[in-house]
N, C-alpha and C positions, 0 to 999 in steps of 0.2 A: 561166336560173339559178334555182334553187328558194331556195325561204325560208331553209333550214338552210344552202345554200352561201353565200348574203348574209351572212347574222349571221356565220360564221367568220371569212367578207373581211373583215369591218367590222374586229373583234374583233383580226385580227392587225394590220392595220394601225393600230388603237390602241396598242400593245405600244410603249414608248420603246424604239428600238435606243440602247444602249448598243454605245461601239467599244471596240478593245483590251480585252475583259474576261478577267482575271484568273483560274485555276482553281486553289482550293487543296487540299491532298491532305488527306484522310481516315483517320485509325490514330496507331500509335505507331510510329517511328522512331528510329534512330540509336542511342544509349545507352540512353534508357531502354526501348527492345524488347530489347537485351541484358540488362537489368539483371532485366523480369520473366521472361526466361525463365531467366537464372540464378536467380532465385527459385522457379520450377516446378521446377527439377533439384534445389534444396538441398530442398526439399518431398517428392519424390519421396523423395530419398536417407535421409533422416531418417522418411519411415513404412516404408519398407522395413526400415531398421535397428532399429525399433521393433518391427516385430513378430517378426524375429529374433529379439531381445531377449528378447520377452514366449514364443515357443515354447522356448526355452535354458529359460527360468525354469521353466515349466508343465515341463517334463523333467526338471531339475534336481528341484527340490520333489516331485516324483512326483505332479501335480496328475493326476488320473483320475477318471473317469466311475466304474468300480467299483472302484478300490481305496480303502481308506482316507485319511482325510488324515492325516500324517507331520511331525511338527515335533522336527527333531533339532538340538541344540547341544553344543558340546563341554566346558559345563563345566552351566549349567541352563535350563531353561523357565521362563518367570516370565509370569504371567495377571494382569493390575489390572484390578479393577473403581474404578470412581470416580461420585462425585454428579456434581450439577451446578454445585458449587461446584468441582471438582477435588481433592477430596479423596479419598486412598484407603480405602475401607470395606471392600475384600476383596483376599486375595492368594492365591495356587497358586504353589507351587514344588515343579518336578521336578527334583530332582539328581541327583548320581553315589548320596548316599549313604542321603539319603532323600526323602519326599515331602512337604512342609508347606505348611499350610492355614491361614491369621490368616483369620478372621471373626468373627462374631456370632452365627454358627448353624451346622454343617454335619451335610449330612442325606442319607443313602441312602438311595434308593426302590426300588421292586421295579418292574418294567418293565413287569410286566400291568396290574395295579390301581393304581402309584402308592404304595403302603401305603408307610408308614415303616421300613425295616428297621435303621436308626442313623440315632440322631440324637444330638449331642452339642454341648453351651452350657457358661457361664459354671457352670449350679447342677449340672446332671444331667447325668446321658446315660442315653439312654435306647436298648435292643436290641429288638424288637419282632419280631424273626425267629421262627417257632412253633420254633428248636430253636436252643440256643446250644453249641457244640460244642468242646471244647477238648481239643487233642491234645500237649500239652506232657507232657512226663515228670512234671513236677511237681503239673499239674493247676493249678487256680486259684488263686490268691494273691490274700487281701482286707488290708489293713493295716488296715482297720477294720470296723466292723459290717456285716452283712451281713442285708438285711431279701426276703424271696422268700415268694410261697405256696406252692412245690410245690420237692424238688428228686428227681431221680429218674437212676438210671445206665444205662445202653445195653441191651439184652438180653443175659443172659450174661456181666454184668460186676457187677463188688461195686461199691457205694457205701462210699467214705471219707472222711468227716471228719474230720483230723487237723491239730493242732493241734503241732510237734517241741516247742516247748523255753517255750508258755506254756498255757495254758487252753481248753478247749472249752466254749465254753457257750452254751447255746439257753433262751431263755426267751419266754413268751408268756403273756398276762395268762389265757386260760379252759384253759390248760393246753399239754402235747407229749405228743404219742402217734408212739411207734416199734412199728412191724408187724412181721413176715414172713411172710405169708400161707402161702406154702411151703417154710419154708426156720427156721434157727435162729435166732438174736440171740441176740450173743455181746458180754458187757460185759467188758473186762478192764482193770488197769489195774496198775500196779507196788506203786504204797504202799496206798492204801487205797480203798474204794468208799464212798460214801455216799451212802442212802436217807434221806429228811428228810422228814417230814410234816408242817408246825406244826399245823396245826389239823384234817388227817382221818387216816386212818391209809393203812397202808403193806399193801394186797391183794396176796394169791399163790392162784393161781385156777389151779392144776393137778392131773391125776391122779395123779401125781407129784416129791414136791418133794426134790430131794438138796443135803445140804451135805456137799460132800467136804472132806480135809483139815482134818478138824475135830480138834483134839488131844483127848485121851482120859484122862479122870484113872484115879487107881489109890485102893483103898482099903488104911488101912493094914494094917500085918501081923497084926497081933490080931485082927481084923474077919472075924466065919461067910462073911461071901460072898465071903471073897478066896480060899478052896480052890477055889473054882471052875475046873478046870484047861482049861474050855471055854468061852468065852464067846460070846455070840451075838447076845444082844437087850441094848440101848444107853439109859438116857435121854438126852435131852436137855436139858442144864441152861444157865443162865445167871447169868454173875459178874454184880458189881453193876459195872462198868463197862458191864456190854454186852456181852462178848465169849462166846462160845457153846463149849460143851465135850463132852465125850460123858461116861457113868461109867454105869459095867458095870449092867444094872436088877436088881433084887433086888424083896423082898415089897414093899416100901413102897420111897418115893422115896429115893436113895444118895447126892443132890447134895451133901447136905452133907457127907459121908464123903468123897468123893473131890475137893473143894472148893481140897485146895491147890494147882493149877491154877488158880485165882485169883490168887492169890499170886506166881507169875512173870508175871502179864500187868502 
């Protein structure tokens, strides 16, 4: 017998036999191995119907990879912004009839650079767009003043400031200058025009200056220059209101002769 079969012999034979020994089973049993596998079935059933659930919805909603995302209601859309107190600081509403906006600030950007192309607050609004465009039949409506450095009309189209049923008026403290580089300026107006100077005078800087419909006095019947059965050459006189007349020229001035043309203004 070798050394390693001794020590085994010793070894088992030290071992207490124990009689009648008992064997108890290992696992789950009886109800409660029904009960977890009814719990793996209700498990199952419930992510199955989940994700059912969650492909209907991504369908429904039109959730896609490339199309837009889509949020439709049948009366509006409403967007809250809130602090961190839960308070409302901003709103978006889409409706049937229009689209409104409560905030503190709202601002349209331009997609490339970010620039501001509307922005509109409590004090101002501001248009920042290089070209503000209005295609209404009526053109712009201000109910109050209207402060601009430049204003200019489309190629090929007239510029109108009109004013129906109150005042036109442009003022600016170093002066207004109206152009037409190509073209005429035409003042017109029903009742009366008025040029005012207070303190420099009133410049006509033309090769030609015409005042038509200028009434025309007559000299009386006695008077050498009223055989005149041709006439041709006119002065130009002026009542003491102001108002301007023509009378027939002769040797010397005839303003006074033909004067009573003052007399009906």
């Amino acid at each position: 017998m070798t050394r390693e079969q001794y020590i085994l012999a010793t070894q088992h034979n030290n071992l207490p036999r124990t009689e009648n020994a008992q064997l108890y089973p290992v696992g789950i049993y009886g109800w409660r191995k029904r009960c977890l596998y009814f719990f793996v079935l209700l498990l199952l059933v419930t992510m199955i119907v989940n994700l059912a659930m969650t492909i209907w919805i991504l369908k429904v909603m039109n959730f896609t990879v490339d199309s837009p995302l889509i949020l439709q209601s049948d009366r509006n859309v409403t967007v809250n912004a809130r602090n961190h107190m839960g308070q409302l600081t901003g709103q978006l509403t889409v409706g049937a009839d229009a689209v409104e906006a409560q905030c503190k600030r709202f601002e349209v950007r331009a997609s490339e650079d970010g620039r501001v192309l509307f922005s509109a607050d409590e004090d101002e609004i501001t248009i920042g767009a290089e070209k503000l465009k209005v295609t209404g039949t009526e053109g712009a409506v201000f109910g109050h003043s209207v402060e601009t450095p430049h204003i200019r009309a489309e190629p090929s189209q007239d510029l109108r400031l009109e004013s129906p049923t109150r005042s036109l008026i442009m003022e600016a403290p170093r002066g207004v200058q109206v152009s037409a580089a190509a073209g005429d300026f035409k003042a017109t107006c029903r009742k009366e025009l008025h040029l005012q100077s207070t303190e420099g005078e009133i410049f006509l800087n033309a090769k030609t200056i015409r005042l038509g419909n200028l009434p025309t006095g007559s000299f009386p019947s006695s008077s050498p220059s009223s055989s005149s059965s041709r006439q041709t050459v006119y002065e130009l006189c002026v009542c003491p209101n102001g108002k301007l007349y023509l009378s027939p020229a002769g040797v010397g001035s005839t303003c006074q002769s033909s004067s009573n043309i003052c007399l009906w203004s």
